[in-house]
C-alpha positions as CSV (number, residue, x, y, z in Angstrom):
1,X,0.0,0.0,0.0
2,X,1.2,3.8,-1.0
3,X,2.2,6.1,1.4
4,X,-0.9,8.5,-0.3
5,X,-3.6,5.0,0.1
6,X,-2.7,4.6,3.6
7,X,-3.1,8.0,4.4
8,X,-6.4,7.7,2.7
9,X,-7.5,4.8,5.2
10,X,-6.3,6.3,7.9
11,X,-8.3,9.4,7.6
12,X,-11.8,7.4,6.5
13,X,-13.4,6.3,9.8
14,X,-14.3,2.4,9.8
15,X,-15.7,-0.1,12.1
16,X,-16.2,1.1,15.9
17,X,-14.9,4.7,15.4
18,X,-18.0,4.8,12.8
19,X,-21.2,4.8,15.4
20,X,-18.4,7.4,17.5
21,X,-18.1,9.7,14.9
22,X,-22.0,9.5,13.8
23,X,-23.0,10.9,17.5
24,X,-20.9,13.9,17.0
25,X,-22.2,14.5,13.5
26,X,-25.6,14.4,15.2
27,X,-25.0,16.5,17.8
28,X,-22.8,19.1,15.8
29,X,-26.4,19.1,13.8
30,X,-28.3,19.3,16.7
31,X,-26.6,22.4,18.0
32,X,-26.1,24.0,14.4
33,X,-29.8,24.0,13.9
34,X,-30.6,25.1,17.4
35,X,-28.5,28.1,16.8
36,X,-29.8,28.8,13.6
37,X,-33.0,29.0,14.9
38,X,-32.5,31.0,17.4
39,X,-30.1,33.3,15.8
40,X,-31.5,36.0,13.8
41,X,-29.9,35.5,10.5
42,X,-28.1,38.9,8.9
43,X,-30.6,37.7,5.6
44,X,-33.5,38.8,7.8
45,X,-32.4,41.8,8.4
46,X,-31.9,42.9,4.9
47,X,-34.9,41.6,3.8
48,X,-36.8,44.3,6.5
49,X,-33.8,46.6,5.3
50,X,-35.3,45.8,1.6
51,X,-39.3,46.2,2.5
52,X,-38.7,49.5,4.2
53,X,-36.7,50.5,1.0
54,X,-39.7,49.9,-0.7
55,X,-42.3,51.4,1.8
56,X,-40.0,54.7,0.9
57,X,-39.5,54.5,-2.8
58,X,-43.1,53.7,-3.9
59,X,-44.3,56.0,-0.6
60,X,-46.5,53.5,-0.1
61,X,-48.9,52.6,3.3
62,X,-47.3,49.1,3.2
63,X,-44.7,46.4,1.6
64,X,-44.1,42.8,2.6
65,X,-42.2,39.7,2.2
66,X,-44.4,36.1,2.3
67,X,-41.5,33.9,2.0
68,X,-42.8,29.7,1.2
69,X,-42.6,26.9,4.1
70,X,-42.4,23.2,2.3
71,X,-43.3,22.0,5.3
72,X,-46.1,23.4,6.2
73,X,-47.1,24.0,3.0
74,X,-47.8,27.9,3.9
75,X,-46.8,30.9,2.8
76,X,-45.9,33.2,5.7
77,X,-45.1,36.8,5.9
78,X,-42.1,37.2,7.4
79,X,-41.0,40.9,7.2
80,X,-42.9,44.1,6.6
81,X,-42.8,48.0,6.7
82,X,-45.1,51.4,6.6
83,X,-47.5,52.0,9.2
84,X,-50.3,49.7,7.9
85,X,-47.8,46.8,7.4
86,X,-47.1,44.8,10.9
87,X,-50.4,43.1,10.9
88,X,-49.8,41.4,8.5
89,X,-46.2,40.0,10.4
90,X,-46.5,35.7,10.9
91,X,-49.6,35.1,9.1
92,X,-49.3,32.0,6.9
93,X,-52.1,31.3,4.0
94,X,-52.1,28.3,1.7
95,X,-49.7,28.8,-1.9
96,X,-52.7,29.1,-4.0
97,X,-54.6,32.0,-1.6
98,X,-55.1,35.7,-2.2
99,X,-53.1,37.8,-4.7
100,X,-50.1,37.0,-3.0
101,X,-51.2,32.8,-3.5
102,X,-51.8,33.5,-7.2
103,X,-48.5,35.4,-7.8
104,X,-46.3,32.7,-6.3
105,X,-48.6,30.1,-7.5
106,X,-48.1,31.2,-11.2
107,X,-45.0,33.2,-10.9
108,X,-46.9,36.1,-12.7
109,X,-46.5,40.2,-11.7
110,X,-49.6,41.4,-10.9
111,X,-50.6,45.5,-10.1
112,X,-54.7,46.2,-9.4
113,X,-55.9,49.4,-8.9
114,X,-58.8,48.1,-6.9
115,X,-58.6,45.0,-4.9
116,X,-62.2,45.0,-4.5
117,X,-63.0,44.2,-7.9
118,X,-61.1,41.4,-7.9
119,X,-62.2,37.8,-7.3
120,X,-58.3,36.7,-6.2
121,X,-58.6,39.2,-3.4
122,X,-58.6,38.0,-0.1
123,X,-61.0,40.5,1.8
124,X,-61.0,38.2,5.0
125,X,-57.1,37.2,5.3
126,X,-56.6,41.6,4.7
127,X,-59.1,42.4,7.8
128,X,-57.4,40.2,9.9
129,X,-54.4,42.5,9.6
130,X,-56.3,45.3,10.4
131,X,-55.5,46.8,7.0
132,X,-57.4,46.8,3.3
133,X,-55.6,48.1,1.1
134,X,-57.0,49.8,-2.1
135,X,-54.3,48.5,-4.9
136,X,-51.3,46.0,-4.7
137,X,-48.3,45.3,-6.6
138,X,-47.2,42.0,-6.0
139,X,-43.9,39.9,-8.1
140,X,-42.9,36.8,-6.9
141,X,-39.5,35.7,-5.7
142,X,-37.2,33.8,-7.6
143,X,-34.3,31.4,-7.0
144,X,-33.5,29.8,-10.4
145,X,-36.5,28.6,-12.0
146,X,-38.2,27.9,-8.7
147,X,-40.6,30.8,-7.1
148,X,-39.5,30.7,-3.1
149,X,-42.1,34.3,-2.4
150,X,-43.9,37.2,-2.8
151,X,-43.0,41.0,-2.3
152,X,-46.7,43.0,-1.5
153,X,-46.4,46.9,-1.9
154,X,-50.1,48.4,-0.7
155,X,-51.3,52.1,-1.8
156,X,-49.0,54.3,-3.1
157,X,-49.6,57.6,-1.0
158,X,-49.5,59.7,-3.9
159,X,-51.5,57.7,-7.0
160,X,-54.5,55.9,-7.0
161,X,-52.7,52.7,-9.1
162,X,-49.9,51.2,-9.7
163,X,-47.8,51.9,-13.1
164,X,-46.1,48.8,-15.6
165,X,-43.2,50.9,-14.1
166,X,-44.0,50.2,-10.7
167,X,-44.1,46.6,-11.3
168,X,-40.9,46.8,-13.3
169,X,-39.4,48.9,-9.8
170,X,-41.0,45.9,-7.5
171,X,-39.3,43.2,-9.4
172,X,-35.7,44.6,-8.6
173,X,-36.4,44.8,-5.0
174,X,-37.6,40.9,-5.2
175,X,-34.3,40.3,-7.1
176,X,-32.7,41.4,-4.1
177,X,-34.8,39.8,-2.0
178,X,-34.3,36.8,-3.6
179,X,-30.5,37.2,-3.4
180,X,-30.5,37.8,0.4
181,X,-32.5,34.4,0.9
182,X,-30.2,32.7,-1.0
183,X,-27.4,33.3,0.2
184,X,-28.8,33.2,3.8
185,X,-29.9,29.5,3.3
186,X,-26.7,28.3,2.6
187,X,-25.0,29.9,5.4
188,X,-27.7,28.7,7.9
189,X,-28.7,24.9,6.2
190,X,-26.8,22.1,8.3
191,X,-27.2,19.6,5.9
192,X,-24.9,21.9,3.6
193,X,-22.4,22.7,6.1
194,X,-21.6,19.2,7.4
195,X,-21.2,18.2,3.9
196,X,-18.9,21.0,3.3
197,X,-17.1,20.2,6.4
198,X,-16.8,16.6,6.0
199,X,-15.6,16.8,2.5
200,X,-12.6,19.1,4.3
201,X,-11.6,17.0,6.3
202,X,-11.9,13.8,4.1
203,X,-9.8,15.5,1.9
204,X,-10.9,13.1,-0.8
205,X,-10.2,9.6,1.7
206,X,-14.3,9.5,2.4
207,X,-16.3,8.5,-1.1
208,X,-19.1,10.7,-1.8
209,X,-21.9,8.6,-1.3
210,X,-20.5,7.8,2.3
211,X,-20.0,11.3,3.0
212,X,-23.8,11.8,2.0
213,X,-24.7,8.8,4.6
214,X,-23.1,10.1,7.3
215,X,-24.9,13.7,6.5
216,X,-27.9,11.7,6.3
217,X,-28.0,10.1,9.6
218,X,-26.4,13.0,11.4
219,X,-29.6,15.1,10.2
220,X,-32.3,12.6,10.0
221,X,-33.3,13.5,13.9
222,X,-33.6,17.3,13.1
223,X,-36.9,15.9,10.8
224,X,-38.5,13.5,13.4
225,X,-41.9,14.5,14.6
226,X,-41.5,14.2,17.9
227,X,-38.8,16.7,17.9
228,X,-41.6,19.2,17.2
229,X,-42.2,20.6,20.8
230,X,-38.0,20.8,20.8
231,X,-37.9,22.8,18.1
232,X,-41.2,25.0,19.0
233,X,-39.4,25.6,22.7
234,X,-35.9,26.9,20.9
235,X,-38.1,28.9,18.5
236,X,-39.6,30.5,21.5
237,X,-36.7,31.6,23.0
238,X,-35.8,32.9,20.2
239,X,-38.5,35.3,19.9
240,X,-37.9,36.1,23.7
241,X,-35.0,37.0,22.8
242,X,-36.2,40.9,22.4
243,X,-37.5,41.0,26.2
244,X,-36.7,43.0,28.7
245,X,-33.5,42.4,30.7
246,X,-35.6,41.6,33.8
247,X,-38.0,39.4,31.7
248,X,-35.2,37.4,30.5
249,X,-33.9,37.1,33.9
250,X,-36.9,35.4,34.8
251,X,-37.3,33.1,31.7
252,X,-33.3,31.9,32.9
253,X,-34.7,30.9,36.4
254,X,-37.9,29.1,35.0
255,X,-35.8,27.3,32.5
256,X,-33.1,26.7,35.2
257,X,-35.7,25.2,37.5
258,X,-37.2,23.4,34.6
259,X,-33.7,21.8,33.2
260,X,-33.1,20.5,37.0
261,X,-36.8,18.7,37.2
262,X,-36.4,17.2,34.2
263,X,-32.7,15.5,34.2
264,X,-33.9,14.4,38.1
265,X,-36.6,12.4,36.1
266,X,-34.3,11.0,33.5
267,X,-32.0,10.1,36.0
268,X,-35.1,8.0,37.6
269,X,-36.3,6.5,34.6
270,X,-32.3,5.6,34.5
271,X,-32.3,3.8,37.9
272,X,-35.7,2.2,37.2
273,X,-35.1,0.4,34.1
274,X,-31.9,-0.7,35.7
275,X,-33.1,-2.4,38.7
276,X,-35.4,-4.4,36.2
């Protein structure tokens, strides 16, 4: 065997080192997607950075970003701006609902000068926001030939209806939105970065289909469903992450007291099944 083989072999892990290096993987996943969770990516903040760009470039009451969830199947507003646009902040509607449904359902621009008139319109999801607007822009989102949103802008202040211009305006924002989720995704999507890592280190000694395994089984528990409360708890927190000093004090202590209670019971479960 050549010097360059062995060093091959010596760097692929085999045989008991393999269930070893598989629970790191895991819990390097584990603790990657926690973070990005509960880390606000920089891509969110340019995507608010982009809406309010809108808000003031169209003067308009309202612009917002409904970014798709595959796995819920929704389309949720993520980000919005102008003072008739944060009621419209987390609600999710079905790909295929409203204006901004049709839009990323076809992929088509759309401007209407009244909403009303139209049978796409989505009176009741609008009211729920506490805001109907009179006319819309909306373009969708694109990431290669796949639509991923929708950018809304809602009444310009100073015109009764949006222009072929306008639309043409709206799509270069999207284009930047589109750019900032992109590139977001790939900082913040584990699969890609153990992948990325493992290659690394393999440095060629790890095949590729074995180096999609290991990914594969390191991620495979970020999916399960009854990692769903987990990952609605770290979510949470992440959102409480804008409290008060003194509210987040208290959070610590419940969470604390919480943490304690809970590894006591493991620990009893532990002894239990032992003495059986």
């Amino acid at each position: 065997m050549n010097a360059k083989r062995k060093a091959k072999e010596q760097r692929r892990p085999t045989g008991k080192t393999d269930g070893a290096f598989e629970q790191i993987l895991e819990a390097v996943a584990r603790r990657a997607e926690t973070a990005r969770r509960i880390d606000s990516p920089s891509a969110e903040a340019l995507l608010r950075s982009i809406v309010d760009a809108t808000v003031a470039l169209f003067q308009a009451e309202a612009a917002s970003i409904a970014l798709y969830d595959p796995a819920a199947d929704r389309l949720v507003f993520e980000v919005a701006a102008g003072e008739q646009g944060q009621g419209v902040i987390g609600m999710a509607i079905s790909p295929g609902e409203g204006i901004a449904g049709y839009v990323f359902s076809t992929g088509e621009s759309i401007a209407l000068s009244n909403v009303e008139d139209d049978p796409r319109f989505g009176r009741q999801a609008a009211e729920q926001t506490g805001y109907v607007p009179r006319s819309i822009v909306a373009v969708p989102l694109t990431d290669g030939d796949r639509t991923i949103g929708v950018l809304e802008v809602l009444d310009k202040r100073n015109s009764a209806s949006f222009t072929l211009q306008d639309v043409e305006l709206a799509a270069v924002f999207a284009r930047q939105a589109a750019v900032a989720i992109g590139a977001g995704r790939v900082e913040r999507d584990v699969r890609a970065l153990l992948r990325g890592a493992l290659v690394s280190v393999a440095q060629g000694g790890v095949d590729a289909r074995r180096i999609e395994e290991l990914v594969g089984a390191a991620t495979a528990t970020l999916d399960r469903e009854d990692d769903s409360r987990l990952w609605a708890l770290v979510e949470a927190v992440a959102r409480v992450r804008r409290a008060s000093p003194d509210q987040l004090a208290l959070v610590g202590d419940l969470l604390d007291v919480l943490a304690r209670h809970a590894e006591r019971a493991a620990r009893d479960r532990g002894s239990r099944a032992r003495r059986r």
